[in-house]
Each structure stands twice: as C-alpha cells, then as structure tokens.
C-alpha positions as CSV (number, residue, x, y, z in Angstrom):
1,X,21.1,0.8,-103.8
2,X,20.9,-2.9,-104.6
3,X,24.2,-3.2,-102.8
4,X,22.9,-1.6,-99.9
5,X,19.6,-3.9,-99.6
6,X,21.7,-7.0,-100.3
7,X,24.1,-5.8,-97.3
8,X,21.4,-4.9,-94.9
9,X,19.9,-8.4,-96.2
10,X,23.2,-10.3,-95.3
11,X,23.8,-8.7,-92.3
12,X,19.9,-9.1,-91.1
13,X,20.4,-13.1,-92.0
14,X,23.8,-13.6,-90.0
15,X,22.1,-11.7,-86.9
16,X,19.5,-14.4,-86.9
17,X,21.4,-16.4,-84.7
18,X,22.3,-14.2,-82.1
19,X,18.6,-12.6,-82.3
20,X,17.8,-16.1,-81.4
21,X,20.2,-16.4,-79.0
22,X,19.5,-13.8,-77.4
23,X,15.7,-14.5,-77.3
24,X,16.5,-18.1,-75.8
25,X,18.9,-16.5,-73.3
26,X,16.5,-14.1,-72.1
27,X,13.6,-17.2,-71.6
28,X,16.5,-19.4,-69.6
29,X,17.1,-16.2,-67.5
30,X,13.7,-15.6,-67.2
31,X,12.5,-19.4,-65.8
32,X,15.5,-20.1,-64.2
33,X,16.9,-17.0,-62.7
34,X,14.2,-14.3,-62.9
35,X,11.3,-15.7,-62.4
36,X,12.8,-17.7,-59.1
37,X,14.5,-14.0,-57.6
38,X,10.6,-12.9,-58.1
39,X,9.1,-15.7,-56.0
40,X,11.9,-15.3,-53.3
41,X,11.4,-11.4,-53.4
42,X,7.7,-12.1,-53.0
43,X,7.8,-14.8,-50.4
44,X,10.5,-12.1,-48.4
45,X,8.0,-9.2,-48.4
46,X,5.1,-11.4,-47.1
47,X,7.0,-12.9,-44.5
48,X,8.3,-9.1,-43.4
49,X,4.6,-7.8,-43.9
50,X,3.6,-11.3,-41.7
51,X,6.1,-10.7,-39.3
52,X,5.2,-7.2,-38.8
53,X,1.8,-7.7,-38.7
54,X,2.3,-10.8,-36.1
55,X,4.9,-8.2,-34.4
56,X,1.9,-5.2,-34.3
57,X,-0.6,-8.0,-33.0
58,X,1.7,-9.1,-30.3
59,X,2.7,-5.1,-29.1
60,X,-1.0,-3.9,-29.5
61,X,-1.4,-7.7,-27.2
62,X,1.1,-6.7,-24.9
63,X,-0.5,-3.3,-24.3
64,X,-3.7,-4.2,-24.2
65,X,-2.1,-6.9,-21.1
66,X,-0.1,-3.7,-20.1
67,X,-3.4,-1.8,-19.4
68,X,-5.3,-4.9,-17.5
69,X,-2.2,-5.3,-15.5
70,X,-2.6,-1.7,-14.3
71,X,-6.1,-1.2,-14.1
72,X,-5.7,-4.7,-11.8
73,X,-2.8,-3.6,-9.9
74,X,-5.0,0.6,-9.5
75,X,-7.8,-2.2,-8.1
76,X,-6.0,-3.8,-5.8
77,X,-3.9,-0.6,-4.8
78,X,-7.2,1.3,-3.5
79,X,-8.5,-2.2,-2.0
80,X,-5.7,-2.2,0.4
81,X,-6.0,1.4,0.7
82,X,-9.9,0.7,1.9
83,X,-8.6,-2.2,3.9
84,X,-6.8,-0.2,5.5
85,X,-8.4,2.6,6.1
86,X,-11.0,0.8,7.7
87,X,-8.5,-1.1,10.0
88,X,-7.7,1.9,11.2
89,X,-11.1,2.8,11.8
90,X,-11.4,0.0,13.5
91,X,-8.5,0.6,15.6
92,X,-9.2,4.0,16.3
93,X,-12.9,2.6,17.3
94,X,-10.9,0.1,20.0
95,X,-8.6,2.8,21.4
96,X,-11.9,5.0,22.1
97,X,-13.7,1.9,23.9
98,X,-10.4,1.0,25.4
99,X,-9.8,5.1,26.3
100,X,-13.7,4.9,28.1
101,X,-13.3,2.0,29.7
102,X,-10.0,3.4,31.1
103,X,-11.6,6.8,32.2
104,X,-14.8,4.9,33.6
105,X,-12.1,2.5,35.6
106,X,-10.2,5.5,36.9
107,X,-13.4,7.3,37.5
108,X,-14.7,4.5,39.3
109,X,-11.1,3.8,41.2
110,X,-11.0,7.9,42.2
111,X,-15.0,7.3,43.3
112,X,-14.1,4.8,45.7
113,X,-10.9,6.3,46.7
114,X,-12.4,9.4,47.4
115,X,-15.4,7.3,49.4
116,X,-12.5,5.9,51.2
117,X,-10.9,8.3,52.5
118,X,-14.3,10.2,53.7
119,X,-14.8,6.9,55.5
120,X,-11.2,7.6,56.9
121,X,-11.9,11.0,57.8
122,X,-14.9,10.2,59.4
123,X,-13.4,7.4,61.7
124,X,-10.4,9.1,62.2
125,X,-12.8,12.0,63.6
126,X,-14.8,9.9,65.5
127,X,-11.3,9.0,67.0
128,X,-10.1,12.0,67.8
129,X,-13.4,13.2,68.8
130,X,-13.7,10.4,71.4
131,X,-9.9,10.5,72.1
132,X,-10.6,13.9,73.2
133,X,-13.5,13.5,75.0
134,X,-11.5,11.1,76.8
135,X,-8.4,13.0,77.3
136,X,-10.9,16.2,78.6
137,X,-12.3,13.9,80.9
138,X,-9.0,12.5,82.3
139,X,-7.6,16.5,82.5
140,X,-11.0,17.0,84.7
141,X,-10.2,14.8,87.1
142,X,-6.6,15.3,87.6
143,X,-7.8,19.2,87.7
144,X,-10.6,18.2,90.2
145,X,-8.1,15.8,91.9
146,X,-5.2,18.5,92.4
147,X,-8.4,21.2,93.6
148,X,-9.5,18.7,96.7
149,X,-6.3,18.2,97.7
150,X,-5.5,21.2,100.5
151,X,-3.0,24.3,99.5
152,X,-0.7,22.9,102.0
153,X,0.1,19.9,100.1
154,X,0.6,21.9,97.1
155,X,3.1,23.4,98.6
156,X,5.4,20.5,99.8
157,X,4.4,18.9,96.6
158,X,6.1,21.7,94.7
C-alpha cells in the first residue's frame, strides 16, 4: 500500500501544475472573456427591454394621438353636420319668405287684374249700352222717317 500512496502522491504533485493552470486559465477567461460576454449580454437586454419599453411608450402615444384625432375629426364631423343643417334651415326659411312673397305678388297681380277687367267690363258696357241707345235711336228715326213718307213713294222706292 505504500506503493500505492507514494503513486497517488507523485501523481497528485505532477498535477499541480496543470491544477494551477487550469485555475489561472479559468481567472483570464473569466476577466477577459466572461466577465466582458456578461456585461455585453447585460447591456443587450437593457437596451431590448429600453427599446421596447420606448417602443410601448411611443404605440400607447400614438394611440392615445389616434383617439384625439378621432374624437377631433367625430367633433368637427357633427359641426358641419349642424352647420349644415342649419343652412338648410335657413334656406328652407328663405324659400318660404320668397314662396309668400311670390303668392302675395301674384295674389296682388290677379287682384288688380281681376279689378281691371271689371273696370273693362264696365266701360265696355257702358259702351255698348250707349252704343245701343244710340243705334235704337238712329233705327227710330229711319223707322219714323220711312212711316211719314206716303205708300206711294214706297212703292217707286222699291
């Protein structure tokens, strides 16, 4: 067994300097390869968490921009829809005035038409009234003219 032990005991002194070289490998990896990967892995996942927080500020932003947009836009929709409803009141308003004022004016030009023409028909009565009186008159004397003269004369006459 004193073989064995002075074996294992050999053995464990030559692996000394690979233990140790492994050791010091493992701190050179560690500060200069490990240690930097770590800082860039960290930096990498707080610029993606950054960014996408920045990113879900800027949508949630944009949407919130979105809805003004279209409550401002809904506004100004039913404004001119009031706007123009009430221009078409108004219009409608006008074309009633205009529609009265027309049918007073014909109203008025049918009135004093129809005053007119009574004043027309009353003349032209008058006229024909007095025309006739006239013309009954003339026929009366040519009758009472043609009865003085004598038969006889109607005869030669004929």
């Amino acid at each position: 067994m004193g073989d064995t032990l002075r074996l294992l005991q050999h053995d464990f002194l030559s692996s000394i300097p690979t233990i140790v070289f492994v050791i010091l490998l493992l701190i050179i990896l560690e500060r200069l390869f490990f240690r930097p990967i770590a800082k860039t892995m960290e930096k990498r996942a707080e610029r993606t968490v950054g960014a996408l927080e920045r990113a879900k500020e800027w949508v949630g932003a944009a949407e919130a921009k979105s809805r003004q947009y279209e409550s401002a836009l809904l506004a100004a929709r039913q404004e001119l829809y009031h706007r123009s409803q009430e221009e078409r009141q108004k219009a409608l308003a006008e074309r009633e005035k205009a529609l009265k004022a027309a049918r007073e004016r014909s109203e008025e030009l049918v009135k004093n038409a129809q005053q007119a023409l009574a004043t027309e028909v009353s003349v032209a009565k008058q006229q024909l009234s007095s025309s006739c009186q006239t013309l009954a008159e003339e026929i009366a004397e040519i009758l009472l003219a043609e009865s003085a003269v004598p038969t006889a004369d109607r005869g030669n006459r004929s």
